[in-house]
KOLNU-983209 format. One record per atom (N, C-alpha, C): residue number from 1; atom name; x, y, z. Coordinates in steps of 0.2 Angstrom, whole numbers, plus 5000, padded with zeros to 4 digits. Example, Ala and Ser with C-alpha at 12.3 -4.5 7.8 and 13.67 -1.06 7.14 Angstrom:
<sites>
<site n="1" atom="N" xx="5066" yy="4972" zz="5039"/>
<site n="1" atom="CA" xx="5062" yy="4978" zz="5039"/>
<site n="1" atom="C" xx="5066" yy="4984" zz="5039"/>
<site n="2" atom="N" xx="5064" yy="4989" zz="5035"/>
<site n="2" atom="CA" xx="5068" yy="4995" zz="5036"/>
<site n="2" atom="C" xx="5064" yy="5000" zz="5039"/>
</sites>
This chain:
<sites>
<site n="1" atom="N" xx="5004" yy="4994" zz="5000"/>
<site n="1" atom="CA" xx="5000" yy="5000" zz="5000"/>
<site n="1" atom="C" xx="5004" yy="5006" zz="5000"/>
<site n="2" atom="N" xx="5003" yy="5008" zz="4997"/>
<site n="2" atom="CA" xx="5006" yy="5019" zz="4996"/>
<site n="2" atom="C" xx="5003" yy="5023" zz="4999"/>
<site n="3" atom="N" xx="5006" yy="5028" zz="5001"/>
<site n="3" atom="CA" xx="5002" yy="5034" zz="5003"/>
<site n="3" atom="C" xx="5004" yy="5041" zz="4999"/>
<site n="4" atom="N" xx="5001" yy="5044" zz="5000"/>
<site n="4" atom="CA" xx="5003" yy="5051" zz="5000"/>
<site n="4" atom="C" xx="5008" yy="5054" zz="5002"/>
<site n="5" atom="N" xx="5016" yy="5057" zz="5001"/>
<site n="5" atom="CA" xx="5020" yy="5062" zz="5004"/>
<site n="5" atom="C" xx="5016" yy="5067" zz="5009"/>
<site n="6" atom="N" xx="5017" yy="5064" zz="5016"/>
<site n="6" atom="CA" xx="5015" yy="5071" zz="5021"/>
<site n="6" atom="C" xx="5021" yy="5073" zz="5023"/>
<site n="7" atom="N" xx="5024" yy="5078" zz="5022"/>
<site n="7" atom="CA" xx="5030" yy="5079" zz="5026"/>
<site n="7" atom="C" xx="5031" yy="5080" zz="5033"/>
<site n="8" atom="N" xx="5027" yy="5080" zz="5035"/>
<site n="8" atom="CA" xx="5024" yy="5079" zz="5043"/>
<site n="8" atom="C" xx="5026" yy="5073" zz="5046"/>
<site n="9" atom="N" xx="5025" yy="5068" zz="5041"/>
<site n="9" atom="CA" xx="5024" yy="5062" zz="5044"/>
<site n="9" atom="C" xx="5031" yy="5058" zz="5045"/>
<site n="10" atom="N" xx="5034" yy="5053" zz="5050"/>
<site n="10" atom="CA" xx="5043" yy="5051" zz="5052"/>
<site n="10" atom="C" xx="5041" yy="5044" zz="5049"/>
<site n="11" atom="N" xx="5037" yy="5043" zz="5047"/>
<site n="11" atom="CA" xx="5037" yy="5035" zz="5042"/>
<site n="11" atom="C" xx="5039" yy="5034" zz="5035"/>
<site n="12" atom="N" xx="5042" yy="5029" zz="5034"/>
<site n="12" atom="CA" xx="5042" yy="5030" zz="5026"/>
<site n="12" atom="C" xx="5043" yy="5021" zz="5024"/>
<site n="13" atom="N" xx="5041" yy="5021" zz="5020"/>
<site n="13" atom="CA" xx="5039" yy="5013" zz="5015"/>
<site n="13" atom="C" xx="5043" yy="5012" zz="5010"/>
<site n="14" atom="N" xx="5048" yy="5007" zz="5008"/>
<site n="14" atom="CA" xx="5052" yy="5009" zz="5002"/>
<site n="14" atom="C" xx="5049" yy="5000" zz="4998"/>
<site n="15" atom="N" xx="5048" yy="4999" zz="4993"/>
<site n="15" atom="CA" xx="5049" yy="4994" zz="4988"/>
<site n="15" atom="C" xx="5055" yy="4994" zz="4984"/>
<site n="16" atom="N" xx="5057" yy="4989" zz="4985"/>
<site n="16" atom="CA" xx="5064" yy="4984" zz="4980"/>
<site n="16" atom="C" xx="5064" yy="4979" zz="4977"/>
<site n="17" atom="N" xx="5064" yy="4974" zz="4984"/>
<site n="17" atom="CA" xx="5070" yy="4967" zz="4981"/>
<site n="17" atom="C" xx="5064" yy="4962" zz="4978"/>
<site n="18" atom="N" xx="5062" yy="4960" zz="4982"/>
<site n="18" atom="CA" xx="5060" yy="4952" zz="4980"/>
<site n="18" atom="C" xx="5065" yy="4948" zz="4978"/>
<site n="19" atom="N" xx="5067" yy="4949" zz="4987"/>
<site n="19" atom="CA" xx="5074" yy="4944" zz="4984"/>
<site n="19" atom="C" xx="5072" yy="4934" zz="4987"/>
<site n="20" atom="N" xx="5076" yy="4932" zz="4985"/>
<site n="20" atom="CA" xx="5076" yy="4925" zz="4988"/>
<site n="20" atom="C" xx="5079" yy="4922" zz="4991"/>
<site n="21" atom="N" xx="5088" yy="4925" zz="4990"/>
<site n="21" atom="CA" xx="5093" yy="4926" zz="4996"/>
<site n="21" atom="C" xx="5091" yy="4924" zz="5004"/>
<site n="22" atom="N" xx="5093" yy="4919" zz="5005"/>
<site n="22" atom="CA" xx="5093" yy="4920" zz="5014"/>
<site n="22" atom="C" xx="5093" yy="4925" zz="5017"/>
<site n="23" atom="N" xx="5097" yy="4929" zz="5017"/>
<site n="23" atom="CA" xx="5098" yy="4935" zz="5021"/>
<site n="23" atom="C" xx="5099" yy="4941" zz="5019"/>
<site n="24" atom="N" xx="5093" yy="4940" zz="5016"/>
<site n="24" atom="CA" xx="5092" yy="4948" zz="5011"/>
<site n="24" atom="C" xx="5089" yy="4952" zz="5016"/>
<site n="25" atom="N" xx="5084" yy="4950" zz="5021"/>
<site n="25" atom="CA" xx="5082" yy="4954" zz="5024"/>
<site n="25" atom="C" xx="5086" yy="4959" zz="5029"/>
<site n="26" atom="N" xx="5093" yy="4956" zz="5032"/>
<site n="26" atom="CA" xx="5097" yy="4956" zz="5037"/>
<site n="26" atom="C" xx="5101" yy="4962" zz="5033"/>
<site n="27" atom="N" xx="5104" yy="4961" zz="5027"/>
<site n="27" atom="CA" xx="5106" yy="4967" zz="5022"/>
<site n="27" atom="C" xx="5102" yy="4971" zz="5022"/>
<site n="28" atom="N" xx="5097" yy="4970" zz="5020"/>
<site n="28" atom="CA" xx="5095" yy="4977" zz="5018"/>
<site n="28" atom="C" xx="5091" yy="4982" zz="5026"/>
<site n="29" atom="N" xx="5091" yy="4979" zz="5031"/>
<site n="29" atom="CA" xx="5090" yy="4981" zz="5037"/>
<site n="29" atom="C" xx="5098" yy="4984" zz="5039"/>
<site n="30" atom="N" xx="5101" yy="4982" zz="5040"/>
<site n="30" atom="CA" xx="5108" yy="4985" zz="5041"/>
<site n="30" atom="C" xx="5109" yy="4991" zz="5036"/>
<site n="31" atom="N" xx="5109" yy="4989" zz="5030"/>
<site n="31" atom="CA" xx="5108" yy="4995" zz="5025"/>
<site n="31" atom="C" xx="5106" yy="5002" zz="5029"/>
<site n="32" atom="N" xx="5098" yy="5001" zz="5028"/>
<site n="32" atom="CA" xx="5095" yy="5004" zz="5029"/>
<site n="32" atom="C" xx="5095" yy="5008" zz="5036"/>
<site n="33" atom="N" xx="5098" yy="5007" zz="5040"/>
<site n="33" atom="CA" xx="5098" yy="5009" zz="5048"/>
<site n="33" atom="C" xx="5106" yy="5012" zz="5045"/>
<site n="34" atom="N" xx="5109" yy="5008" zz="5041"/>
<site n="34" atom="CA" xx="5114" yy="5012" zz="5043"/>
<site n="34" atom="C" xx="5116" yy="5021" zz="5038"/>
<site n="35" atom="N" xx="5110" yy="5019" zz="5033"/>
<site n="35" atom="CA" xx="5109" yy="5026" zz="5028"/>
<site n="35" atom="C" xx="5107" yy="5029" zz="5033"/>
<site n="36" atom="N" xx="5100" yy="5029" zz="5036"/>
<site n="36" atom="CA" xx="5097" yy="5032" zz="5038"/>
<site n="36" atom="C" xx="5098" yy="5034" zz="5046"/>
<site n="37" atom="N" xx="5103" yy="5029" zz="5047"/>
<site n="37" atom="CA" xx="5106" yy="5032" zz="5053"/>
<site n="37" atom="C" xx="5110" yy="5037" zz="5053"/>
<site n="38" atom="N" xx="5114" yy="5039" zz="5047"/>
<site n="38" atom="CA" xx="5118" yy="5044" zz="5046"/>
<site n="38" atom="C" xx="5115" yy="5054" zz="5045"/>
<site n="39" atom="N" xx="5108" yy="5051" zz="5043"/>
<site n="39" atom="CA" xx="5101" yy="5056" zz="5043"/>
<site n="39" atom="C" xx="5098" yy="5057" zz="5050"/>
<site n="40" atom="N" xx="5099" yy="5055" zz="5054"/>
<site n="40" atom="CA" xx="5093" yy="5056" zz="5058"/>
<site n="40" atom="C" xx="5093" yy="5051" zz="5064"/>
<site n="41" atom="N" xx="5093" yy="5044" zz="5061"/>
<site n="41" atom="CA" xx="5092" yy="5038" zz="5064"/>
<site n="41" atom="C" xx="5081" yy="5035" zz="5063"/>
<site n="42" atom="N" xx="5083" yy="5027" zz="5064"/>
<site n="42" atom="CA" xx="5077" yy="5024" zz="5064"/>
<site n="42" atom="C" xx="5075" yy="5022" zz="5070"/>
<site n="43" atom="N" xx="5067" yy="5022" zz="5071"/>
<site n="43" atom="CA" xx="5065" yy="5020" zz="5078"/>
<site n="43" atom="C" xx="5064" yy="5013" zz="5077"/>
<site n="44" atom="N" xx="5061" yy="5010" zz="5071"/>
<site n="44" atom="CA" xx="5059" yy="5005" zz="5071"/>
<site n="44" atom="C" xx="5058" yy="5002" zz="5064"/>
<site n="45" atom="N" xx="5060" yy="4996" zz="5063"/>
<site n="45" atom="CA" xx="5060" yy="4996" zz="5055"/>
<site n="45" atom="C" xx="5059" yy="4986" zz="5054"/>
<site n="46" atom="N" xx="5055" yy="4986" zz="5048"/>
<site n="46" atom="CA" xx="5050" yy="4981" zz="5049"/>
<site n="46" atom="C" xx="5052" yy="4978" zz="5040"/>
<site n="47" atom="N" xx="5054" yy="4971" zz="5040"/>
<site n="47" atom="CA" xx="5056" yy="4969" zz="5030"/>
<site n="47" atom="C" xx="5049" yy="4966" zz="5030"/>
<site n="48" atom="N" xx="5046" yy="4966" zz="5025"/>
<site n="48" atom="CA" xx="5039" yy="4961" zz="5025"/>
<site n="48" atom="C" xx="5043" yy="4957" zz="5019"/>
<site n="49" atom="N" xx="5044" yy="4950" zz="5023"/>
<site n="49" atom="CA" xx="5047" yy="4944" zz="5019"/>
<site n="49" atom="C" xx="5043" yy="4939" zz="5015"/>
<site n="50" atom="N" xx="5037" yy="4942" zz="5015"/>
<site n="50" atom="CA" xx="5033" yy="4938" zz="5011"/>
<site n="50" atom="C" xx="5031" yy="4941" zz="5007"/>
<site n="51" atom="N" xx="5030" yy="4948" zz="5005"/>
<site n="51" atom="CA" xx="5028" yy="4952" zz="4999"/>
<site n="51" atom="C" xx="5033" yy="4951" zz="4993"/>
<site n="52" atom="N" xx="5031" yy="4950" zz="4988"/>
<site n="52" atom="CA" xx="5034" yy="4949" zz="4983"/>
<site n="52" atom="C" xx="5038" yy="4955" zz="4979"/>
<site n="53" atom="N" xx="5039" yy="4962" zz="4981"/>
<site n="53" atom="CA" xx="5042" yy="4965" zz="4981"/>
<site n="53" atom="C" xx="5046" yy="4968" zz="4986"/>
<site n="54" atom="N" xx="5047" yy="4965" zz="4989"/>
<site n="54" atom="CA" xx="5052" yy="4965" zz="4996"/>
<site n="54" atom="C" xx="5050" yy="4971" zz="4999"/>
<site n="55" atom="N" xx="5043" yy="4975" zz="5002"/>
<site n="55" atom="CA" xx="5042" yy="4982" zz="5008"/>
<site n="55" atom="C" xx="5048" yy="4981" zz="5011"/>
<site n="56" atom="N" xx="5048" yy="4987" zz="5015"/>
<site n="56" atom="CA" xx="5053" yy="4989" zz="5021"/>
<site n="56" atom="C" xx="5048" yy="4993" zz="5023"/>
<site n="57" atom="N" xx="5048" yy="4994" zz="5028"/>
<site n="57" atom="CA" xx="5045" yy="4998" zz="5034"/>
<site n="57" atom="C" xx="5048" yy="5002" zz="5037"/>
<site n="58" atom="N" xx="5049" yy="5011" zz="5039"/>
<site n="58" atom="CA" xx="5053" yy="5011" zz="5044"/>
<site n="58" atom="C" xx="5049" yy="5019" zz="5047"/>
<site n="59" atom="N" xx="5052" yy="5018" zz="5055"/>
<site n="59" atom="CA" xx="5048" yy="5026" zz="5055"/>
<site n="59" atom="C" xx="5056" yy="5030" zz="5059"/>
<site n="60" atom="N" xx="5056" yy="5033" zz="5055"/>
<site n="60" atom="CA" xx="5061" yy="5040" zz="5058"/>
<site n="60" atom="C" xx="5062" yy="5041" zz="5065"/>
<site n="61" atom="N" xx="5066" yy="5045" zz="5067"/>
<site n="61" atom="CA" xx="5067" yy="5048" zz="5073"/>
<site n="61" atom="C" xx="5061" yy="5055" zz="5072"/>
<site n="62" atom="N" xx="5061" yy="5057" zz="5068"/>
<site n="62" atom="CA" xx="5054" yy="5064" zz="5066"/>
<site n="62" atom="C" xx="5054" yy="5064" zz="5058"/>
<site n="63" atom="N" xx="5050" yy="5070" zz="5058"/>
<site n="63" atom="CA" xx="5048" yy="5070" zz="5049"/>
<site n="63" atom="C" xx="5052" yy="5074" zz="5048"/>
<site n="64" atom="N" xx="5057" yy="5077" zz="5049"/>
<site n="64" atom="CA" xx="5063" yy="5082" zz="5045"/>
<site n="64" atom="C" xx="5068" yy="5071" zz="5044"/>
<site n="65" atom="N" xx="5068" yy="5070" zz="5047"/>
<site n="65" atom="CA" xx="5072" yy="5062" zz="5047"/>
<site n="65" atom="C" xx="5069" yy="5059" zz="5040"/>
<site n="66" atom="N" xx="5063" yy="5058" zz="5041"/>
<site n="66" atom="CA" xx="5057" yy="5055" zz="5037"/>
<site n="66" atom="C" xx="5061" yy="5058" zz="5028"/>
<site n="67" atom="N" xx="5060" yy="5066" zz="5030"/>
<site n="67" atom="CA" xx="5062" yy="5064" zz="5023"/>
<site n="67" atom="C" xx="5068" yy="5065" zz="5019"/>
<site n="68" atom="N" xx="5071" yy="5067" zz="5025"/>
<site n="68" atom="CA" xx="5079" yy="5065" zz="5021"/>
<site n="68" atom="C" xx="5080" yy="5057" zz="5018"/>
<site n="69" atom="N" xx="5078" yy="5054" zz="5023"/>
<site n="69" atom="CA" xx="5077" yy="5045" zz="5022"/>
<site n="69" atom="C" xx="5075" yy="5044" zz="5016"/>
<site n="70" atom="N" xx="5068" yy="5048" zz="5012"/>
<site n="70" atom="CA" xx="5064" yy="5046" zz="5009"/>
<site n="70" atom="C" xx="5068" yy="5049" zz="5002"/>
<site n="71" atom="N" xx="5071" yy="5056" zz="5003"/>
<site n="71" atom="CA" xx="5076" yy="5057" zz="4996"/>
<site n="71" atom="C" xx="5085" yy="5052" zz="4995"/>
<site n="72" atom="N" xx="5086" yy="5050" zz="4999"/>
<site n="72" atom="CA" xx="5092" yy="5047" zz="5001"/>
<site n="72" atom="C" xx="5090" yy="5039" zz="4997"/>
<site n="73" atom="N" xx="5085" yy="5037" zz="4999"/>
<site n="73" atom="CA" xx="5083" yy="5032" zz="4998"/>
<site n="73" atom="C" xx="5079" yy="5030" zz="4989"/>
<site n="74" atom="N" xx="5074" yy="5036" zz="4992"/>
<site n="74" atom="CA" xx="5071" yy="5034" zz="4981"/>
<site n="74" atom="C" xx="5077" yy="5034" zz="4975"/>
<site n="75" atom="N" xx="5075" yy="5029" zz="4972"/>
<site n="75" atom="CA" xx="5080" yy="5029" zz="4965"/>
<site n="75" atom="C" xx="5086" yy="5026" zz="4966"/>
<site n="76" atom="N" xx="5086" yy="5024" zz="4972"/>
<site n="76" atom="CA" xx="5095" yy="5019" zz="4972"/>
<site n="76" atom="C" xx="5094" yy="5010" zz="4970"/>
<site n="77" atom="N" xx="5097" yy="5009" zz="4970"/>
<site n="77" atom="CA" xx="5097" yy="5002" zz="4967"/>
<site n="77" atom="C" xx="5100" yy="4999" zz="4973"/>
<site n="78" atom="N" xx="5095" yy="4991" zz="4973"/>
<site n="78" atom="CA" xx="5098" yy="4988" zz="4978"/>
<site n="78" atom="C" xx="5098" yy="4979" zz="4974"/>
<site n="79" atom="N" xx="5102" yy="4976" zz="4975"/>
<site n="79" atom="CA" xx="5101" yy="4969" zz="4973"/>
<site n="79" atom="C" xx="5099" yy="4969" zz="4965"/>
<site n="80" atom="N" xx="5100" yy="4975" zz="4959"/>
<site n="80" atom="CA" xx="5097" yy="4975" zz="4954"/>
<site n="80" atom="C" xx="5089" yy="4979" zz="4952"/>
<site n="81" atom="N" xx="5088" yy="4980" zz="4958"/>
<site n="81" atom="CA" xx="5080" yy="4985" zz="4957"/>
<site n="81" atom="C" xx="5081" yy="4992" zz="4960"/>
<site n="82" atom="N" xx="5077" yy="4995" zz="4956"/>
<site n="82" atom="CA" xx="5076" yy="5001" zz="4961"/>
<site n="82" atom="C" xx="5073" yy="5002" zz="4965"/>
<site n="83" atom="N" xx="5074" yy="5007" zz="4970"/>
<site n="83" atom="CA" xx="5071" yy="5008" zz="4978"/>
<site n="83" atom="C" xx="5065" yy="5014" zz="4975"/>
<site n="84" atom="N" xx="5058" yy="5010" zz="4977"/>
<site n="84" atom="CA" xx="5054" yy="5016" zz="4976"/>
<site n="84" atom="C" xx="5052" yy="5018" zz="4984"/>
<site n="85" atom="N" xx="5053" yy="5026" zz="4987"/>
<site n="85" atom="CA" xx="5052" yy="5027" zz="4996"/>
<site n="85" atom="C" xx="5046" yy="5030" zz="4994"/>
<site n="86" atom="N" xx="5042" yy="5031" zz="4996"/>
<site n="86" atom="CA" xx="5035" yy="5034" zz="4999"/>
<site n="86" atom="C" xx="5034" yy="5035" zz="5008"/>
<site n="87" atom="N" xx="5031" yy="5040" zz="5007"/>
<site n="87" atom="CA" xx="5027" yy="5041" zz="5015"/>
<site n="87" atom="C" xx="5022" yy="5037" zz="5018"/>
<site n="88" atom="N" xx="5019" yy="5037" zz="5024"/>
<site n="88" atom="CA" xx="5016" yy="5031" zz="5026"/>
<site n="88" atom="C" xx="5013" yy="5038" zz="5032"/>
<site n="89" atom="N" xx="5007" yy="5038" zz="5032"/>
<site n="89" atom="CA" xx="5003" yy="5041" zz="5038"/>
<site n="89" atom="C" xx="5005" yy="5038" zz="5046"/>
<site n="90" atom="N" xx="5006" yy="5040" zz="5049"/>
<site n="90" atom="CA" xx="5011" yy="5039" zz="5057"/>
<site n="90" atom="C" xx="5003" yy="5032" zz="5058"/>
<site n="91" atom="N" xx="4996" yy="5036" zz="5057"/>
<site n="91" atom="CA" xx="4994" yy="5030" zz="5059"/>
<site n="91" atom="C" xx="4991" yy="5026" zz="5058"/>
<site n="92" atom="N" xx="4992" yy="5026" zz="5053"/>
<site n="92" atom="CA" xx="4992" yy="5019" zz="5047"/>
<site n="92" atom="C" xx="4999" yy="5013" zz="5049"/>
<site n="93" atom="N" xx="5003" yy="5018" zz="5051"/>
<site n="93" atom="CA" xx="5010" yy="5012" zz="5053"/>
<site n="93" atom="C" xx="5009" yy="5011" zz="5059"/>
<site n="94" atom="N" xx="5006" yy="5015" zz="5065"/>
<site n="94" atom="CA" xx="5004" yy="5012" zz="5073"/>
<site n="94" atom="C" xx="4998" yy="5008" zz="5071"/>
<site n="95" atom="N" xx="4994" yy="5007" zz="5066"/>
<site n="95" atom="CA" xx="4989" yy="5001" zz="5064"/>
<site n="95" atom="C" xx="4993" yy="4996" zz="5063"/>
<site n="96" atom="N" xx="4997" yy="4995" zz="5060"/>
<site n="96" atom="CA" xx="5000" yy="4989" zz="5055"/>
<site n="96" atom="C" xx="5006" yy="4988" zz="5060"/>
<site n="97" atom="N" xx="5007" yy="4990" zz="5064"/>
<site n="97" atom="CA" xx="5015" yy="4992" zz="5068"/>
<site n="97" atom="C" xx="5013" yy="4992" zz="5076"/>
<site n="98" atom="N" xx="5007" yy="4989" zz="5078"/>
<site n="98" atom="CA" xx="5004" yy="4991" zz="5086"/>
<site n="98" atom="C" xx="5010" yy="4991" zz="5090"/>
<site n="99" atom="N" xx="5011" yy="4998" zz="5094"/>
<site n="99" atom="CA" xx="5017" yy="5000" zz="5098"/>
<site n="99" atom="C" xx="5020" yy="5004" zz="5098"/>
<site n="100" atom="N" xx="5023" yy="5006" zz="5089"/>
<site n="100" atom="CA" xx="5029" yy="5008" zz="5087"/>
<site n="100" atom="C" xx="5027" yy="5016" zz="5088"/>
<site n="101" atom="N" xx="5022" yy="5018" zz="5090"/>
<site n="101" atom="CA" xx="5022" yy="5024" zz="5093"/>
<site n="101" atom="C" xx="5024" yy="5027" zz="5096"/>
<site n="102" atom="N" xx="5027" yy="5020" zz="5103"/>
<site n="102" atom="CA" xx="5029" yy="5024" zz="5108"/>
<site n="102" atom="C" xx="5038" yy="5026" zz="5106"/>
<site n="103" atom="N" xx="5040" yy="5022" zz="5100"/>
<site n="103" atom="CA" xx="5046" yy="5021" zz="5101"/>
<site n="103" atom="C" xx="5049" yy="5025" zz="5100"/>
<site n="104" atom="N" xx="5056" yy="5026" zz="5105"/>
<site n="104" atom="CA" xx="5062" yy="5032" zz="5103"/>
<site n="104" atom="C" xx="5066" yy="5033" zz="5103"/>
<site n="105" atom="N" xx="5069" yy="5025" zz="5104"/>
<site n="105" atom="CA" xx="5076" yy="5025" zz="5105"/>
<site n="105" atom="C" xx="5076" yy="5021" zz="5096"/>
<site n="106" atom="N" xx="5084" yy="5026" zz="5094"/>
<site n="106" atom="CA" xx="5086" yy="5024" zz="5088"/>
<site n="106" atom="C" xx="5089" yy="5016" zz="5085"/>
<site n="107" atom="N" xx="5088" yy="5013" zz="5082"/>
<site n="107" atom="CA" xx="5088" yy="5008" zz="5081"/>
<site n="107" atom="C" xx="5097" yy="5008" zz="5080"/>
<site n="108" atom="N" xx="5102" yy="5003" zz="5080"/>
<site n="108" atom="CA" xx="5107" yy="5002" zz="5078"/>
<site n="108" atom="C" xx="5109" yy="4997" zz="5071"/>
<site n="109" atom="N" xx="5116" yy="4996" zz="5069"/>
<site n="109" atom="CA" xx="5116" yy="4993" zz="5064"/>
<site n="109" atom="C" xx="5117" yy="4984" zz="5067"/>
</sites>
């Protein structure tokens, strides 16, 4: 699912891989914490390894984080595909994500 760019909002959604790799998820989690740890930092970040194009989940430390993540992120290649980031409503992600709203402590690699 996609949403709308709110720049308000510290969440963002990327599509890639649909990888088959064992441990594609773990890459691209490292990856991604460690880009985006360089921006800001991640509170919480989620691979959905059954979607067939590999989502990632993640919600920022705030929306200034959100979208440097989200320009850093679109258009890069990862494993042969392109990374498409979008924004995701904060609570649309605390639906899908029960909890991740209280979280604040930044995520490491």
């Amino acid at each position: 699912q996609w949403y709308q760019r709110r720049v308000r909002e510290a969440v963002v959604s990327t599509q890639s891989t649909g990888e088959t790799d064992p441990y594609w998820a773990e890459e691209i989690r490292s990856d991604v914490i460690g880009e985006c740890g360089q921006l800001g930092g991640v509170v919480h970040i989620h691979i959905d390894k059954q979607d067939p194009n590999g989502c990632v989940y993640l919600k920022a430390t705030n929306a200034a984080t959100a979208n440097a993540c989200v320009n850093s992120l679109q258009g890069r290649w990862f494993s042969g595909k392109m990374i498409q980031a979008s924004y995701m409503s904060t609570s649309e992600y605390s639906k899908k994500f029960e909890g991740s709203e209280y979280l604040r402590d930044k995520l490491e690699r």
